[in-house]
N, C-alpha and C positions, 0 to 999 in steps of 0.2 A: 459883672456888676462892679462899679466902684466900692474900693476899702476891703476890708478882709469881711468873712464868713460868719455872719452873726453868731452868736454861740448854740442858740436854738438849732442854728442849721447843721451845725458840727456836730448837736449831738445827735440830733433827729439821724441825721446818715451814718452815722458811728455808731448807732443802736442794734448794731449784728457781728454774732460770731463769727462771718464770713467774713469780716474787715479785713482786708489788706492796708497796710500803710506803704506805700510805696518811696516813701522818705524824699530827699529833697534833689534837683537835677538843675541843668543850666539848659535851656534848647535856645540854639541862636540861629537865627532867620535871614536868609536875606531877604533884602525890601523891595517889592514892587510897588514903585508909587501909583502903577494907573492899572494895577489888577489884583483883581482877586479870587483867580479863579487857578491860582494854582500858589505853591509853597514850595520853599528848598528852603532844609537845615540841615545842624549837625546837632546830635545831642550824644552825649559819650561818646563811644567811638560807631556810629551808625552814621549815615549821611543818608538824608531821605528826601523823597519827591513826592507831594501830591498832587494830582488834575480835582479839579471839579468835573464830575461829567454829568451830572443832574443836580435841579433843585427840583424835591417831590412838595405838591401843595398841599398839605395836609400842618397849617400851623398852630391847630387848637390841639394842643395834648391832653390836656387836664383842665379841671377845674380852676381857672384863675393862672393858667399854664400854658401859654402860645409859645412854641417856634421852629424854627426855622430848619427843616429836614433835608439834606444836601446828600447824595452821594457822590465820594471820592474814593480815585484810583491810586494804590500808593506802590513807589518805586525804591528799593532800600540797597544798602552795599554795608557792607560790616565789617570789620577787621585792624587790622593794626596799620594797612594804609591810609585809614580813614583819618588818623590824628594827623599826617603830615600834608594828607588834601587839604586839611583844615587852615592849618599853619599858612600855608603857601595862598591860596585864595584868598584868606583875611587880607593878610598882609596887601595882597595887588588889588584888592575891592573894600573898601571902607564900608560898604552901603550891607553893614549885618546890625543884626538886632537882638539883644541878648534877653531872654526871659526865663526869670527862677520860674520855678515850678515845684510845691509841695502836696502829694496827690493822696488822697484816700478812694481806695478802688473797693467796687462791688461785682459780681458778676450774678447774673441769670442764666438758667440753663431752662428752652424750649426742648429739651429731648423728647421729653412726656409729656403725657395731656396738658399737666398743668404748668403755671411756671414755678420754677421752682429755683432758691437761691442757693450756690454751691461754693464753694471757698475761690479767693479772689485771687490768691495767689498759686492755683492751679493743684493744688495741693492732690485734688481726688481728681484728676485730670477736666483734662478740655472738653465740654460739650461741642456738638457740631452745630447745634443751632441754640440761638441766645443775647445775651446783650451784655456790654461793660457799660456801670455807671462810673462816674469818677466824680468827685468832689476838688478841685485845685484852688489851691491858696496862691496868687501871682503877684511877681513881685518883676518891678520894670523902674528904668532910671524916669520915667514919667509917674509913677502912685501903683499903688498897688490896687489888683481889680480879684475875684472871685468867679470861678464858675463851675455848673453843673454840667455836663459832656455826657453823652449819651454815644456809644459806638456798636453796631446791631452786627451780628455776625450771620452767615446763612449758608447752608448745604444744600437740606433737604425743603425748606420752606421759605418764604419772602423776604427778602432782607427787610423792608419797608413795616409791613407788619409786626416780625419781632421787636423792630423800634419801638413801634405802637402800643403793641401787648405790653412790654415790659415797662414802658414809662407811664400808661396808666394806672400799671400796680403798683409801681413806686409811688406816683403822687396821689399819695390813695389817704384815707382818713387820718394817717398818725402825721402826716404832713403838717409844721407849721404854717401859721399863719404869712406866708407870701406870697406875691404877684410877681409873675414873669412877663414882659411882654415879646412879643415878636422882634421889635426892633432890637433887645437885647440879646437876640440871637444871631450867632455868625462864627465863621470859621475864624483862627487863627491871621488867616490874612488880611481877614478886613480888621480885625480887633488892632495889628500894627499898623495899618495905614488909619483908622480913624485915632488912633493917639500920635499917630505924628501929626497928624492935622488939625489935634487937639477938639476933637469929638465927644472923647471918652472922659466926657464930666457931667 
């Protein structure tokens, strides 16, 4: 969404002791102008890949709450060579794309019957099946936009479903008054190819 996170929104999703604030990062992209159905960045010292390998049709989440459910495969590399891949690549390719990123994390844990919200920063460890919400504050040399990210984890149960289950109970009564639509929904790849092509207004 264009502008920063209404204040309603910031607190409404800040309204829990399981908050994590995962403070403030750089992730830079390279651009594909005529896809979107995969990504390469680097963020701290990590160098990551994702595919698209499904869009699931399932776009009405909530009440006043459409979008857009993708599953993606992701490929990582981590370490202290990863700052000078960095270096060396920028340098021989211009076509990268820098995005702040300031995130407040949630997580769900499906262990047990019900869902149930367990600290975000891993604190009493990792459930096996569940969901991260994230709240991000984005900042780009084009305006700054806001979003809500939903990322579903799974073992024993659906990936697609824990989606489901956990973003129903999120957007559930204590939810401000907002509208999401579908079209505001999309991975990271399209959100840089529609602000180069000046979309995202």
């Amino acid at each position: 969404m264009q502008g920063t996170a209404p204040s309603k929104v910031v607190d409404w999703f800040s309204g829990s002791r399981y908050l994590h604030s995962a403070g403030t990062r750089i992730d830079t992209y390279l651009v594909f102008p005529h896809a979107e159905t995969a990504g390469v960045k680097f963020r701290e010292d990590k160098f990551e890949v994702k595919t698209l390998v499904r869009v699931v049709d399932h776009p009405v989440i909530a009440k006043r709450i459409k979008g857009q459910l993708e599953i993606w495969e992701k490929w990582s590399l981590e370490g202290g060579s990863v700052s000078h891949l960095f270096e060396e690549v920028r340098e021989e390719d211009p076509e990268w794309f820098d995005v702040t990123k300031s995130r407040l994390l949630r997580k769900f844990s499906l262990d047990q019957e019900m869902i149930r919200e367990v600290d975000a920063a891993g604190k009493d460890g990792f459930p096996a099946d569940g969901c991260n919400v994230e709240l991000t504050e984005v900042e780009t040399d084009h305006g700054n936009f806001w979003t809500i990210g939903f990322e579903a984890f799974a073992r024993k149960r659906n990936l697609v479903e824990n989606l489901l289950e956990v973003a129903r109970v999120f957007f559930g009564p204590q939810m401000p008054g907002i509208t999401m639509a579908e079209y505001d929904s999309y991975s990271y790849p399209t959100f840089i190819r529609r602000i180069l092509r000046g979309e995202n207004k």
